[in-house]
MILOVEX-321879 format. One record per residue (C-alpha): x, y, z; residue number from 1. Coordinates in Angstrom, 3 decimals. Each point is the difference from the previous one (the first is absolute). Layout:
<rs>
r east = X north = Y up = Z nr = NUM
...
</rs>
This chain:
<rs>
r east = 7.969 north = -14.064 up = -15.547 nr = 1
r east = -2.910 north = -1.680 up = 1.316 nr = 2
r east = -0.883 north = -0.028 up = 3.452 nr = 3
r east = -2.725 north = -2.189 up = 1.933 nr = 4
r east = -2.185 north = 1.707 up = 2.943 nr = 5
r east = 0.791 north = -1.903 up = 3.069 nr = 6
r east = 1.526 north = -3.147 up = 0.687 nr = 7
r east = -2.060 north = -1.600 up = -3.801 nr = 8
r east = 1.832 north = -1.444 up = -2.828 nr = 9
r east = -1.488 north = -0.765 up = -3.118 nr = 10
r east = 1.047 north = -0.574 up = -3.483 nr = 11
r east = -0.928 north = 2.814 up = -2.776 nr = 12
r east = 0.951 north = 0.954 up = -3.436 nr = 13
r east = 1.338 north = 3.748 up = -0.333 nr = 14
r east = -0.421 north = 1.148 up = -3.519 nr = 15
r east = 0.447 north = 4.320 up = -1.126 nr = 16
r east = 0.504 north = 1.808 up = -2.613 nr = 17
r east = 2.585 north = 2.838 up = -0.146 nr = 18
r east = -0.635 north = 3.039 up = -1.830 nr = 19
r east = 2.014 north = 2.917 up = -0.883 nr = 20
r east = -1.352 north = 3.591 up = 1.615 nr = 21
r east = 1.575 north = 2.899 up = 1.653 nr = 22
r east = -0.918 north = 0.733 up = 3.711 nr = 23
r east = -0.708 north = 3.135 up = 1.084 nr = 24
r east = 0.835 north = 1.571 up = 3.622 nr = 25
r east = -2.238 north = -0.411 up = 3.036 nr = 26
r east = -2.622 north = 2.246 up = 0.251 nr = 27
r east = -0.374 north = -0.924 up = 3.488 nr = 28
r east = -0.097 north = 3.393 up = 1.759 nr = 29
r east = 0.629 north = -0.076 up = 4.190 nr = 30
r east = -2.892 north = 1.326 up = 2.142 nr = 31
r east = 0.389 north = 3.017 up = 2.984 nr = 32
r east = 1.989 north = -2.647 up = 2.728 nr = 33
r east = 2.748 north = -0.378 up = -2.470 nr = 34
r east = 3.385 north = -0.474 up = 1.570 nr = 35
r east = -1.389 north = -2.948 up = 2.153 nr = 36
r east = 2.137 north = -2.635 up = -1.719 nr = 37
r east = 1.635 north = -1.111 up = 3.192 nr = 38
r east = 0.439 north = -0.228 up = 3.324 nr = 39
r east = 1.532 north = 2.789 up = 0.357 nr = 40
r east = -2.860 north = 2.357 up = -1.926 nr = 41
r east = -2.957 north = -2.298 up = 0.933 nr = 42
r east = -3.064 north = 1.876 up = 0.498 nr = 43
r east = -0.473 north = 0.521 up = 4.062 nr = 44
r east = -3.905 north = -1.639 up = 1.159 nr = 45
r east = -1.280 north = 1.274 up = 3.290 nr = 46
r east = -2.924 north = -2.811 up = 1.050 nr = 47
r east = -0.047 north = 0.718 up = 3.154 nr = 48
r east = -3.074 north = 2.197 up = -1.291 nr = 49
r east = -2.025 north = -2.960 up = -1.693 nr = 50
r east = 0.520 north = -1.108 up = -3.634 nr = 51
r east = 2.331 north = 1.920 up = -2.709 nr = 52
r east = -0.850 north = 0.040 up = -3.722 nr = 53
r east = 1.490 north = 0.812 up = -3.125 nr = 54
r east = -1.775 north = 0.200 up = -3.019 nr = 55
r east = 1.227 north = 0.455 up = -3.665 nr = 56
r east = 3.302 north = -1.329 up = 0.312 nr = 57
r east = 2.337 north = -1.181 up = -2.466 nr = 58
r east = 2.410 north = -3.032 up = -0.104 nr = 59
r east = 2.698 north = 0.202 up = -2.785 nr = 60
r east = 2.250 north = -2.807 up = -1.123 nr = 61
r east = 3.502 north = 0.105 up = 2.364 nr = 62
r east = -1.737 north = 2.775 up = 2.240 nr = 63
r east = -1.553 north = -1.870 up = 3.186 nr = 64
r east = -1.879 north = 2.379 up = 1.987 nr = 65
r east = 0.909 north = -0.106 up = 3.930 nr = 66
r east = -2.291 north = 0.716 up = 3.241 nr = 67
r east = 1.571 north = 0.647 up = 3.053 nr = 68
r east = -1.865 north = -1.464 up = 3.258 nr = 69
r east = 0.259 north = -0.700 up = 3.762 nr = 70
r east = -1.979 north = -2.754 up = 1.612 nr = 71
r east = -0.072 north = -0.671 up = 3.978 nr = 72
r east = 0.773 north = -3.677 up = 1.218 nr = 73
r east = -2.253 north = -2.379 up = -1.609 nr = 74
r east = -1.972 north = 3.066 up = -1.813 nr = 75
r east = -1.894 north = -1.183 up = -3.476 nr = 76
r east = 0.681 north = 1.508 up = -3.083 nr = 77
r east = -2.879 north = -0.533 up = -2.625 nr = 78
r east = 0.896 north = 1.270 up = -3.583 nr = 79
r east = -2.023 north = 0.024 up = -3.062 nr = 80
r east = 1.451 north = 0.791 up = -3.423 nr = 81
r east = -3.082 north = 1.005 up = -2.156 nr = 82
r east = 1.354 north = -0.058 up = -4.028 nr = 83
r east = -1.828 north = -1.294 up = -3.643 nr = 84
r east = 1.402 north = -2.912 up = -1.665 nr = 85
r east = -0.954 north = -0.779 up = -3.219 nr = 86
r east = 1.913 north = -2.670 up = -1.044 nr = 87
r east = 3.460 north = -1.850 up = 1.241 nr = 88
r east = 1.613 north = 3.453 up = 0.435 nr = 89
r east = -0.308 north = 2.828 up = 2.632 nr = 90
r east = 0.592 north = -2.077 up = 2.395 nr = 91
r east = 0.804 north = 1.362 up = 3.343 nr = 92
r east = 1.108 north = -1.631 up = 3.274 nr = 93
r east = 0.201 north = 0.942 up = 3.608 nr = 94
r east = 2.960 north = -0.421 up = 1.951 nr = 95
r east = 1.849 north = 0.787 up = 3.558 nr = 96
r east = 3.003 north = 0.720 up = 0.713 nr = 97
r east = 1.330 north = 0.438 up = 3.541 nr = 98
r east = 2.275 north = 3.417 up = 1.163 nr = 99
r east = 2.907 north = -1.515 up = -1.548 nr = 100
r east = -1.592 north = -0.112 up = -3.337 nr = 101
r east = -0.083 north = -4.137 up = -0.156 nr = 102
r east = -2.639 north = -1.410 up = -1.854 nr = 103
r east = -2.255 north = -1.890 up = 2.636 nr = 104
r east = -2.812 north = -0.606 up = -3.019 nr = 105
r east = 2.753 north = -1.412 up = -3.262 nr = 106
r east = -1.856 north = 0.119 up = -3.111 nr = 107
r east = 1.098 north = -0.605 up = -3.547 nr = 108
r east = -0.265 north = -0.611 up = -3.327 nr = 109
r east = 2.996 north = -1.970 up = 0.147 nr = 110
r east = -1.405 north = -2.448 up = 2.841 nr = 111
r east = -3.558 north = 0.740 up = -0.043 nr = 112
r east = -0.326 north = -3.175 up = 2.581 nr = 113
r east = 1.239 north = 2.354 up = 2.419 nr = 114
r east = -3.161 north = 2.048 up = -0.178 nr = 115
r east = -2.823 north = -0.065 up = 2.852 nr = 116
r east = -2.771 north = 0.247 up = -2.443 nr = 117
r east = -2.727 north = 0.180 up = 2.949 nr = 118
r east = 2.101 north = 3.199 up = 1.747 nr = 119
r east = 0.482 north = 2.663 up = -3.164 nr = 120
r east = 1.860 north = -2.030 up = -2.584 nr = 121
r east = -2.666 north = -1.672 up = -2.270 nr = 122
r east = 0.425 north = 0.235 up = -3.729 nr = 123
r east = -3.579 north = 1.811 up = -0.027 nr = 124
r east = -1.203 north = 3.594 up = 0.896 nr = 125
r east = -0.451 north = 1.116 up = 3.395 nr = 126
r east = 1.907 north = -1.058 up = 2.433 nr = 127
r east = -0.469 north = 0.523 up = 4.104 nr = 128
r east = 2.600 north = -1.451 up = 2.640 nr = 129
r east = 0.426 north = -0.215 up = 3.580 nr = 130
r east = 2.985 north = -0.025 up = 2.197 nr = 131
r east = -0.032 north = 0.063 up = 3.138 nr = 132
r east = 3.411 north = 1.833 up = 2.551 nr = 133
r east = 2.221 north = -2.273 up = 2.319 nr = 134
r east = -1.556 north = -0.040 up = 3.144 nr = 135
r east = 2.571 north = 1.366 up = 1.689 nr = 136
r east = 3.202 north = 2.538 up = -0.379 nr = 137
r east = -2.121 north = 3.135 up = -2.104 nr = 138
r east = -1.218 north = 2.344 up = -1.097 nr = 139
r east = 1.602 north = -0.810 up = -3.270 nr = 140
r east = 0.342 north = 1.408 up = -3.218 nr = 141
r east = -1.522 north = -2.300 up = -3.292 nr = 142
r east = 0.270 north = 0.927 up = -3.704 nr = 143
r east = -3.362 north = -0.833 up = -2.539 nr = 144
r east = 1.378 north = 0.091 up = -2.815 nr = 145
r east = -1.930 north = -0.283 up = -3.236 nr = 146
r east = 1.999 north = -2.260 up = -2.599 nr = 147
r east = -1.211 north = -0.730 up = -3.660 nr = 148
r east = 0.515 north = -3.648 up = -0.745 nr = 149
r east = 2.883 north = -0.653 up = -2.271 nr = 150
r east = 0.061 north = 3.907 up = -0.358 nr = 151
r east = -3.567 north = 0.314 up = -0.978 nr = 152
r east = -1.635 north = 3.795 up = 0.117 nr = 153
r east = -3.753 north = 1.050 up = 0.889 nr = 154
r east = -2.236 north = 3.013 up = 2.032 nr = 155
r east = -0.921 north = -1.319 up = 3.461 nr = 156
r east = -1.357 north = 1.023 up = 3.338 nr = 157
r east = 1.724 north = -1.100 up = 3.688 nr = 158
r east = -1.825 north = 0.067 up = 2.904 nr = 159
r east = 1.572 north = -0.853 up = 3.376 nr = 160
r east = -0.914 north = -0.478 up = 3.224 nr = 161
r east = 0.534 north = -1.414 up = 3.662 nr = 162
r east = -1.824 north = -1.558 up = 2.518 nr = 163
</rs>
């Protein structure tokens, strides 16, 4: 399956070559926040005491990694996703889900024209986003949640903070 980057069609020619091996396990190993896979488990950020970080983190495939925070009405929440990509994979996204776990950022490999590439979803390394809280009805709670595109895996570093 071939997918385009945005609204762009073009024509191409696909050509591969299939080759018989056998696949080993993952040796992706979890890092010291493990569970945070959800809403549920997300890993609680206080900002109210200036900018969080968390360094040497790990991103398996199927294993999104969750932050839990609150924002005050029309607060800014500035996220950068530090991570080394050496070639089309590792790829890692940022996304935001609101307190009933809905995906206000979609993102996927399966309609990659959904993706803001200029807010934490380009196909390159390092991403940083900004989202800013309703300007009325909060505090209210936000999930970051760290997503490898099309189940991609890689070490990173978050930082978040709020204005």
């Amino acid at each position: 399956r071939a997918h385009a980057f945005g609204p762009v069609q073009n024509p191409y020619t696909l050509s591969y070559t299939l080759n018989a091996q056998s696949c080993s396990a993952s040796t992706c190993q979890a890092y010291a926040l493990e569970q945070d896979d959800n809403a549920t488990q997300a890993t609680v950020v206080n900002l109210s005491g200036g900018p969080v970080q968390f360094d040497s983190q790990t991103l398996c495939s199927g294993d999104d990694d969750w932050f839990k925070v609150q924002l005050l009405n029309g607060q800014l929440l500035a996220v950068d996703l530090t991570f080394s990509q050496p070639g089309i994979t590792g790829d890692l996204d940022i996304h935001l889900f609101n307190s009933a776990s809905v995906d206000l950022t979609p993102c996927s490999a399966t309609d990659a024209s959904s993706c803001d590439t200029s807010n934490g979803q380009s196909g390159t390394a390092n991403e940083s986003a900004i989202y800013e809280a309703p300007a009325s009805g909060c505090p209210c709670t936000f999930y970051v949640v760290v997503q490898g595109f099309g189940g991609d895996e890689n070490n990173y570093s978050i930082r978040l903070e709020s204005d």
